[in-house]
GUVO-697610 format. One record per residue: residue number from 1; chain; residue in one letter; y, x negated, z of N, C-alpha, C, O in turn. Coordinates in steps of 0.1 Angstrom, whole numbers, plus 5000, padded with zeros to 4 digits. Each point is the difference from the previous one (the first is absolute). Layout:
# residues N
 resi chain resn  n_y  n_x  n_z ca_y ca_x ca_z  c_y  c_x  c_z  o_y  o_x  o_z
  NUM     A    a    Y    X    Z    Y    X    Z    Y    X    Z    Y    X    Z
...
***
This chain:
# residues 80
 resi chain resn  n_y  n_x  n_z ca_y ca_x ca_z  c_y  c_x  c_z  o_y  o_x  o_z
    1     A    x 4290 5828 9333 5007 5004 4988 4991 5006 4990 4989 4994 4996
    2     A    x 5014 5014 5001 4993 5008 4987 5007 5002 4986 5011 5003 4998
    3     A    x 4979 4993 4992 5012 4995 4989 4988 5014 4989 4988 5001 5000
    4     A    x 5021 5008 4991 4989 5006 4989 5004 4995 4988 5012 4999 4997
    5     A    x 4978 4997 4996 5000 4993 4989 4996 5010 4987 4994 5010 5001
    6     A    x 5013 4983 4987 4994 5012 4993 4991 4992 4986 5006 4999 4989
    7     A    x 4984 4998 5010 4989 4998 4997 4998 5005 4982 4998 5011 4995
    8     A    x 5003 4975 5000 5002 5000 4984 4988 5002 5000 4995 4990 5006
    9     A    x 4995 5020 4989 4987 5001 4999 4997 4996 4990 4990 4992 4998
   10     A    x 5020 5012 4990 4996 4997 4982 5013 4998 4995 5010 5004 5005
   11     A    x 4986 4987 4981 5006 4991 4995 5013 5010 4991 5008 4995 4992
   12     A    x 4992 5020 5011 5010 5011 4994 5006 5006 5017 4997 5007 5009
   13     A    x 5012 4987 4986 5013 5006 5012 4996 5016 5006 4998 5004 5011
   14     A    x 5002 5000 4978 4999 5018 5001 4991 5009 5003 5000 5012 5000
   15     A    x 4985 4972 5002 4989 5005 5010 5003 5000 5010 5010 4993 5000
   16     A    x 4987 5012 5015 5002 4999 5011 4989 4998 5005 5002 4994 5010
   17     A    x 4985 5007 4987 4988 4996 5005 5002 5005 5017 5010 5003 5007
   18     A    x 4970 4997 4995 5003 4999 5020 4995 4988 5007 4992 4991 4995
   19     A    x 5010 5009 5012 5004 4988 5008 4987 5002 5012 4996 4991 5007
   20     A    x 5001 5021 4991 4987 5000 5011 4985 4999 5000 4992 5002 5009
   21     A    x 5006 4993 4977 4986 4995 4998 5004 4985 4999 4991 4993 5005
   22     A    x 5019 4999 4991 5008 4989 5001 4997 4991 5012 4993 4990 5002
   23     A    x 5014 5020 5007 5000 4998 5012 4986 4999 5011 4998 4992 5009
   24     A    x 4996 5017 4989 4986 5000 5005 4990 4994 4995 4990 5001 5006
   25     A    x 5011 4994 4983 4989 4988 4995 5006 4987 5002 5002 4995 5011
   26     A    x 5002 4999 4976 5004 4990 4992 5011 4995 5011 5000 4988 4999
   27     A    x 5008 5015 5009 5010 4996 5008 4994 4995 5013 5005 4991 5006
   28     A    x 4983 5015 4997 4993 5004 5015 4994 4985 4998 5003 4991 5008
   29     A    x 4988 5008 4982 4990 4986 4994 5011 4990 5002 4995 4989 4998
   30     A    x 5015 5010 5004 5006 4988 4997 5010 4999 5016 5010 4992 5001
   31     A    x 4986 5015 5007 5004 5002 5013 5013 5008 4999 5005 4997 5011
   32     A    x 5003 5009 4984 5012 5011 4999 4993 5009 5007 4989 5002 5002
   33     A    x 5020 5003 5002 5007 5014 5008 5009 5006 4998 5011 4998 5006
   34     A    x 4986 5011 4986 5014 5011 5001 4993 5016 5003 4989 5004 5003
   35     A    x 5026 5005 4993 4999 5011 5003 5001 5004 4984 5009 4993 4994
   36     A    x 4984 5018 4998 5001 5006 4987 5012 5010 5003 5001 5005 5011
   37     A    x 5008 4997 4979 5012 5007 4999 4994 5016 5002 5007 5010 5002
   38     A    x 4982 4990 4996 4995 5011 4994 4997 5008 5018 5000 5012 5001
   39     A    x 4998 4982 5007 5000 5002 5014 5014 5006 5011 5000 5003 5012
   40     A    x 5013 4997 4977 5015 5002 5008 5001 5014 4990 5005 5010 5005
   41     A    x 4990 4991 4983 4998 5009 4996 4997 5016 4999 4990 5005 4995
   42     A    x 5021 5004 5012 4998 5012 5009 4988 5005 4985 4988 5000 5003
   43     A    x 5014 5004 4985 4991 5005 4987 4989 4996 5002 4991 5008 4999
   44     A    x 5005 4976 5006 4993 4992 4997 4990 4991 4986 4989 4994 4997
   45     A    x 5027 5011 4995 5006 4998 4989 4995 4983 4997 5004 4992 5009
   46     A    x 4988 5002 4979 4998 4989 5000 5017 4993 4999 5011 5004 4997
   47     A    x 4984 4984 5007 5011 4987 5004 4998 4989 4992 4989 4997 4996
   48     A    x 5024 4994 4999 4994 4986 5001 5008 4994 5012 5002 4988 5001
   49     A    x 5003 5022 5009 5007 4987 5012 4988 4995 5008 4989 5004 4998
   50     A    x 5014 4990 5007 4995 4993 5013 5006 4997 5009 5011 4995 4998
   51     A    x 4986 5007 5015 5005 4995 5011 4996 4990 5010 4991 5004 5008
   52     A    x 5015 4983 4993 4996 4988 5004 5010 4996 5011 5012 5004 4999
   53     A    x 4984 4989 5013 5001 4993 5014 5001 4992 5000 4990 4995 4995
   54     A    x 5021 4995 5008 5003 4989 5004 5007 4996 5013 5007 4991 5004
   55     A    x 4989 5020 5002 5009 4995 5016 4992 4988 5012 5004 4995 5010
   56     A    x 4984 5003 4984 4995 4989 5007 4998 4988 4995 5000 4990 5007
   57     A    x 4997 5010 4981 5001 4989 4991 5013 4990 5000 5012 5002 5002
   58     A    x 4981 4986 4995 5008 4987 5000 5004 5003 4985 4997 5011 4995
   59     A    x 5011 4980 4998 5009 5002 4986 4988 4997 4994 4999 5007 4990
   60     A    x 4993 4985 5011 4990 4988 4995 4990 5013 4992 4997 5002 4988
   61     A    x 4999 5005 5028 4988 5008 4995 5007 5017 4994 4993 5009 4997
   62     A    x 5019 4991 5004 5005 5013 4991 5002 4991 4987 5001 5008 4991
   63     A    x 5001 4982 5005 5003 4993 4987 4982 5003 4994 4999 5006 4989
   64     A    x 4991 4990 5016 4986 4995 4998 4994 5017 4997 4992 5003 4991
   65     A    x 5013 5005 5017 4997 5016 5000 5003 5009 4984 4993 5007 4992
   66     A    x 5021 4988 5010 5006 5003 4986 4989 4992 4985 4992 5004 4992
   67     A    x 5011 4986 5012 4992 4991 4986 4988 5008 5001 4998 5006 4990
   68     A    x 4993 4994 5020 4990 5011 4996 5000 5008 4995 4993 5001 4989
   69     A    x 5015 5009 5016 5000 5016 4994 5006 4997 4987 4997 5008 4991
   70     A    x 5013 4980 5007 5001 5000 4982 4992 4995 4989 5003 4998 4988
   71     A    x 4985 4998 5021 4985 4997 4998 4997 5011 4995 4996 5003 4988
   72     A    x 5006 5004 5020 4983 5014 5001 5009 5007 4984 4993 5002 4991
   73     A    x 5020 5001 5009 5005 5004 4993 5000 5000 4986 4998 5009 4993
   74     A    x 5003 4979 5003 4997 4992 4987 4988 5000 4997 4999 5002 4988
   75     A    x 4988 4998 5020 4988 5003 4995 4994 5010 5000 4989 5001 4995
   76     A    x 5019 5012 5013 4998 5013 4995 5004 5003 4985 4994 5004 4991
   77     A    x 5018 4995 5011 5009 4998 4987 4992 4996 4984 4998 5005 4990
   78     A    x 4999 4980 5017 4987 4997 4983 4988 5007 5003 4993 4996 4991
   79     A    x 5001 5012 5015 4985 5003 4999 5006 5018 4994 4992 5009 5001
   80     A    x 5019 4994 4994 5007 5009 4996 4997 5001 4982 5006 5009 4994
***
C-alpha cells in the first residue's frame, strides 16, 4: 500500500515547502524512506508530497516510521 502524504514543512499553511531535501537527509538519518513528491512530478515542479510504503510493515513499525518522519519534520521545521 502506498499512502502520499502532504508534508507541513512550515509553521504558514501557504508555504508548501519541498519535501525532497526533507526526505533525503533528515528522514534518511532516522531510518525513513520515502519517495519526494517532486519525483511524480511530469514539470518536475518542487513538492511537499511524499510517497510512503507500508505494504510489508507490521502496524508497530508503520506507527514507529510515522513518529519518525514527524521527527525529521518538526526539526526541520525549528532549524527554519
Amino acid at each position: 500500500m502506498f499512502l502520499f502524504l502532504n508534508l507541513q514543512l512550515s509553521d504558514d499553511p501557504k508555504k508548501q515547502g519541498d519535501s525532497k531535501a526533507l526526505i533525503s537527509t533528515e528522514a534518511v538519518a532516522k531510518g525513513v524512506l520515502g519517495i519526494p513528491g517532486v519525483s511524480f512530478m511530469p514539470s518536475k515542479s518542487m513538492s511537499s508530497y511524499v510517497r510512503v510504503a507500508f505494504s510489508l510493515a507490521t502496524k508497530e513499525e508503520a506507527d514507529e516510521g510515522l513518529r519518525r518522519l514527524k521527527e525529521a519534520i518538526l526539526e526541520a521545521r525549528a532549524d527554519r
